[in-house]
N, C-alpha and C positions, 0 to 999 in steps of 0.2 A: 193332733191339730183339730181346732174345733171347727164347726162349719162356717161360720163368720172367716175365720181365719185362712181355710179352704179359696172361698168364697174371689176373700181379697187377693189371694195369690195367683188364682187364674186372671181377673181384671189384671193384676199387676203384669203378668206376664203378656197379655194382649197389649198392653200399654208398649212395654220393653219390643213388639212385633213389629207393631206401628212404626216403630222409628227405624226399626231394621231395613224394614221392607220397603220404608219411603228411600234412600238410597241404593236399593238391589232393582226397586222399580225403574229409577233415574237413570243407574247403571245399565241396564236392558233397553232402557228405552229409548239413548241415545247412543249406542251403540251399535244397533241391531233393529230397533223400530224401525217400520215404516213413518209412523204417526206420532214421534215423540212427546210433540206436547200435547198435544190431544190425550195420550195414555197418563204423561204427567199431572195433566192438570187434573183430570179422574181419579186418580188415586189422590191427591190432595184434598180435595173434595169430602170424598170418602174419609179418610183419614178427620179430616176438622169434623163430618158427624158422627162418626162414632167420639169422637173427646167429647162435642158437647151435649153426647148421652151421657157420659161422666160426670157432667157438671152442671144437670137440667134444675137441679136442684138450689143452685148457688146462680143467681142471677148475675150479683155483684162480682164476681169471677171471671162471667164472660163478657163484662163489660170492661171490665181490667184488662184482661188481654188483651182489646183493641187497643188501647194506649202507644205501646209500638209499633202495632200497625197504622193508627192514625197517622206519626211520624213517618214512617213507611211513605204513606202515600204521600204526606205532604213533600216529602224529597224529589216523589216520582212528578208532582204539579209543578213543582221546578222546573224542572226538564221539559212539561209541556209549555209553561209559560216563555220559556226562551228563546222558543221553536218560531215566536213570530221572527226572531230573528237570523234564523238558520240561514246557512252556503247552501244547502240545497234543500228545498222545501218539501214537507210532507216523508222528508226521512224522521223524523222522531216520531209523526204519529203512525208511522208505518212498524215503528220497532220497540216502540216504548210499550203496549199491549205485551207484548212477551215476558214483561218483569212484573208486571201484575200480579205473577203465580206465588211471589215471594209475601204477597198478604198472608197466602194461608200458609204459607210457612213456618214464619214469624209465630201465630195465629197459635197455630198446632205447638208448635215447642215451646210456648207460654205455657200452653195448658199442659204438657208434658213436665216440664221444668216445675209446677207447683205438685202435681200426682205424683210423681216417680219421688223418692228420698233416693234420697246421693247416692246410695248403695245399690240401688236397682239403675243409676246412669251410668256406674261403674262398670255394674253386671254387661248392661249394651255396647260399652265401650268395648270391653273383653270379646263378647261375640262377634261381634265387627271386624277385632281384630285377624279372629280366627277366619274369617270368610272373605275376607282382604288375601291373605294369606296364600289359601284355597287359588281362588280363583289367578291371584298374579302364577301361579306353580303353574293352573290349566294351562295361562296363556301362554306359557315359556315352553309348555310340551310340544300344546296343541298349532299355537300361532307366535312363533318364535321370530317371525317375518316381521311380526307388526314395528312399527317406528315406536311406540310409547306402550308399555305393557302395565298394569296394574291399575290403580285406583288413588293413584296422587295426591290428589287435593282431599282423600282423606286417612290416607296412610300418613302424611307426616303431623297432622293429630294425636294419630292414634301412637306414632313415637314417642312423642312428650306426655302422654296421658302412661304408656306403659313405664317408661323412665319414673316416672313421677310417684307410683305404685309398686317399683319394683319387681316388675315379672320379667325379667332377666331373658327368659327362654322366648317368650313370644316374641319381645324387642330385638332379638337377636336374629332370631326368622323374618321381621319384617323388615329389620335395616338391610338385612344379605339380599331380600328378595328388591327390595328400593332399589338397590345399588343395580341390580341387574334391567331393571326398567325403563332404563333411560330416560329418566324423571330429573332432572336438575334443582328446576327451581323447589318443588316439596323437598328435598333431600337437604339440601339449602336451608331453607326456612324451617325444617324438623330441628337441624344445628339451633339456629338461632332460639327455637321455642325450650329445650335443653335447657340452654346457656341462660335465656332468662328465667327459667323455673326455678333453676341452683340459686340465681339471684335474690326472686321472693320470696321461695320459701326457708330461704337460710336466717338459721336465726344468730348465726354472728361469725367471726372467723373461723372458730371451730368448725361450724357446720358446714362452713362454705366448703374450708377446707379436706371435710370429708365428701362429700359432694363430687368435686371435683378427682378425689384419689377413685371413685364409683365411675367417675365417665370413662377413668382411663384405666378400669378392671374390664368397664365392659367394652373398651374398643379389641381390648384382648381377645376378650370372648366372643367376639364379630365376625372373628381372624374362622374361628372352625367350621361353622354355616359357609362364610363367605368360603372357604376355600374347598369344601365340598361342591358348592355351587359351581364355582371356577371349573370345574372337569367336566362340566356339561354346557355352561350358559359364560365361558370365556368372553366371546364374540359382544356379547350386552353388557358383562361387565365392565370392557376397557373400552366402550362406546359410550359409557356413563364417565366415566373415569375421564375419558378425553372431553367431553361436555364440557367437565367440572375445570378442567385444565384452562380452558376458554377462557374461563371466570378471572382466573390472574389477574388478566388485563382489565378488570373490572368491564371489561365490552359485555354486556350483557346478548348484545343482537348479534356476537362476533357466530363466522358459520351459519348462518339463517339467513339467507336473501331477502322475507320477507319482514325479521325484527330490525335488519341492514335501511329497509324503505321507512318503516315506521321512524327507525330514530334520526333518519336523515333528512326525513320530510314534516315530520308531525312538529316541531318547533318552526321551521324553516316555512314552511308554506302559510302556515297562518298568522306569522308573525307577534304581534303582542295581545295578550290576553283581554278582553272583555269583559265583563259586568259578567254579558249575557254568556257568554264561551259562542262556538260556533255550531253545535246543536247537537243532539246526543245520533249516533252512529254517522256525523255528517263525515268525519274521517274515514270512514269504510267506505260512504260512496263517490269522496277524490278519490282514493285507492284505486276504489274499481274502474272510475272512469282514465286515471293517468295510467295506468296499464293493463286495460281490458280483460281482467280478473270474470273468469264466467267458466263454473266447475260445478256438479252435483257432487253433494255429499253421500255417506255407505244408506243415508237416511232419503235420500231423493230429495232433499232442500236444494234450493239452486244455491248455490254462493255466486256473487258478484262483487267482493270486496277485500279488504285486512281491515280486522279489527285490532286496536290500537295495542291489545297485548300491555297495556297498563292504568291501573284504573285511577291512579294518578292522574293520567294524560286526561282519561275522560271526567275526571271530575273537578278538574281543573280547565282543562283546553276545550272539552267539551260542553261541558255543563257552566264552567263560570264562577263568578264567586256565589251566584244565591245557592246554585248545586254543592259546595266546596263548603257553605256554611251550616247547611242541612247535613250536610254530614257529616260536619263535624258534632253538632248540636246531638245526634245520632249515638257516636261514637265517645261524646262524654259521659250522656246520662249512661249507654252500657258501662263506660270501665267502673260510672258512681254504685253502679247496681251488682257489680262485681268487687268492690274493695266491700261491699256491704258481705257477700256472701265472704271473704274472706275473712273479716271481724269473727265470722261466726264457725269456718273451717278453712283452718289456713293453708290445706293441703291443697284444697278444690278449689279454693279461691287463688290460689298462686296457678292451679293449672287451667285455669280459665282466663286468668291473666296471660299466660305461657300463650295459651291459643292466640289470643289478642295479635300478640308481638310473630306468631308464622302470618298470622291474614296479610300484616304489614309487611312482612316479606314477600310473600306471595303477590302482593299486589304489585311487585314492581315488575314484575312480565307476564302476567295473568289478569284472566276477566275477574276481577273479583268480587265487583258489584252483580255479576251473573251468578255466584258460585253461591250451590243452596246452605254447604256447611256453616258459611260466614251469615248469613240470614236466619240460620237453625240456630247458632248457638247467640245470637240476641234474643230471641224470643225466648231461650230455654235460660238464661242469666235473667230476663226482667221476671219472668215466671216463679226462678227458685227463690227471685229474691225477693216477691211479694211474700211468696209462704213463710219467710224466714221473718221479714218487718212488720208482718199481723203477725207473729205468733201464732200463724194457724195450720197444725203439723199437716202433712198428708195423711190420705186417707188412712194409707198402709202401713204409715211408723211405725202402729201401735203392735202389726202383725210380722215385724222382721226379724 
């Protein structure tokens, strides 16, 4: 290996850290923080200068990457602009600061989506998956109490990215270990990201039809984790198991008192939609005020509310149509910058597609406009697919 070569594989691997450690930080820091966003937004920080010591060089690059950021904010000026006509005043600019963080987000996984080639985002997918893994087994040892065990919102990713690749053994350890979590909706939406992958990346009947004999080799293969699992972690499994049960009845909020209030009040009480919507978290403070919601979290945040548990709800009921047009506006230029990246690799680009269609999942009982993965991987799609439409390789292609 020559020093050049050296050289780029230590940057690269610093690059591949970066991205690790911004979700282990996330995971620690809302978890177990005192100060979560305070730690979060430091390491973001952090994170955006060290990339654009990457790229001091390339002017034009870090001025690209604002692009979806600027979009970014123009979505979040939505939300402030609507706020003169908020039900309760002074809640949006009380909560709208807290999504600020997703600038450098965006920011960061621009500049990582053009430095990293496919092969080193694969590499981080893989590590991920292993430390996902890890840590849902500590929690099943250590804190078997808990109500929700593992890393959710980015274990059912990291399903369709392994299906997608083929690593048989890892998917099989993270579906047994899902199933034991009591994680519904990711479990849910990992399905859905599956089903649509077989969809894009089949290149005809044939394929499909192989595809499909592979989901149901590996439901087999699920059966031997999972029933190891079963003699120690029973109790989480048919806890998930009866979740999913719920679903039948398509009641999403069935068994939850508080998704029972959301779907029986969040149409009902505010009746017909708006231009403006009714103001972003203005539903958390009815909540709080119609049933005197007032709890500290494991982090010492006061809670005083429910949040809507749909981002449907808020970017429709909340935000309105100019919210609902931003992000749609949002949400096309990504999938145009993703069918670009698939022209060019139909594998990555069908499993970026995949991602797409769990977010849309996920969104229908989750924050998702809060969620950093859904914010990472537009920044890291407009990113790969500048580098892809200049023809201007990474730095490292030349070194892989």
């Amino acid at each position: 290996m020559t020093v050049n070569a050296a050289k780029y594989s230590a940057q690269q691997k610093l690059l591949m850290s970066l991205w690790i450690c911004l979700y282990i930080v996330h995971l620690a820091a809302f978890k177990i923080g005192l100060y979560p966003n305070q730690v979060f937004w430091a390491y973001n920080i952090v994170m955006v200068t060290v990339l654009l010591c990457f790229v001091r060089k390339s002017a034009c690059l870090a001025i690209d990457a604002l692009q979806p950021v600027i979009l970014y904010a123009a979505y979040l000026l939505c939300f402030l602009f609507n706020s003169q006509w908020e039900v309760y005043p002074g809640t949006a600019l009380r909560f709208l600061p807290f999504l600020v963080i997703y600038c450098f987000v965006i920011y960061s996984f621009f500049l990582l989506g053009f430095l990293l080639p496919i092969h080193s985002q694969l590499q981080t997918y893989q590590i991920l998956t292993w430390l996902v893994v890890l840590y849902t087994f500590c929690q099943l040892v250590l804190h078997v109490d808990s109500t929700r065990l593992g890393y959710g919102s980015l274990s059912m990713l990291l399903v369709v990215f392994l299906f997608a690749y083929r690593m048989n053994f890892l998917l099989c350890l993270l579906i047994s270990v899902l199933l034991a979590s009591n994680s519904v909706t990711p479990l849910v939406a990992s399905i859905a990201g599956i089903i649509s992958y077989i969809i894009f990346y089949s290149h005809g009947p044939a394929t499909f039809c192989m595809r499909v004999i592979s989901v149901i080799r590996l439901s087999f293969l699920v059966l031997i984790p999972l029933g190891f699992l079963s003699l120690f972690f029973s109790n989480k499994i048919i806890q998930t198991l009866g979740r999913l049960s719920l679903l039948a009845d398509i009641d999403i909020a069935a068994g939850d008192p508080s998704r029972e209030f959301i779907s029986s009040n969040a149409w009902d009480r505010f009746g017909e939609i708006s231009w403006h919507g009714i103001g972003y978290m203005n539903f958390y403070a009815y909540s709080g005020e119609t049933l005197g919601i007032r709890y500290y979290e494991n982090s010492g945040s006061l809670t005083t509310g429910l949040n809507l548990h749909n981002s449907y709800l808020t970017w429709f009921l909340e935000g309105g149509l100019l919210v609902s047009l931003a992000v749609l506006v949002i949400l096309v230029l990504t999938v145009l910058k993703i069918s670009r990246i698939y022209a060019f690799d139909r594998r990555y680009g069908s499993l970026l597609f995949s991602f797409m269609v769990v977010f849309a999942v996920f969104a229908i009982s989750h924050q998702l406009h809060d969620l950093t993965q859904f914010w990472a991987l537009i920044g890291l799609s407009w990113g790969l697919c500048r580098r892809l439409e200049k023809n201007d390789p990474s730095p490292f292609s030349k070194y892989a």
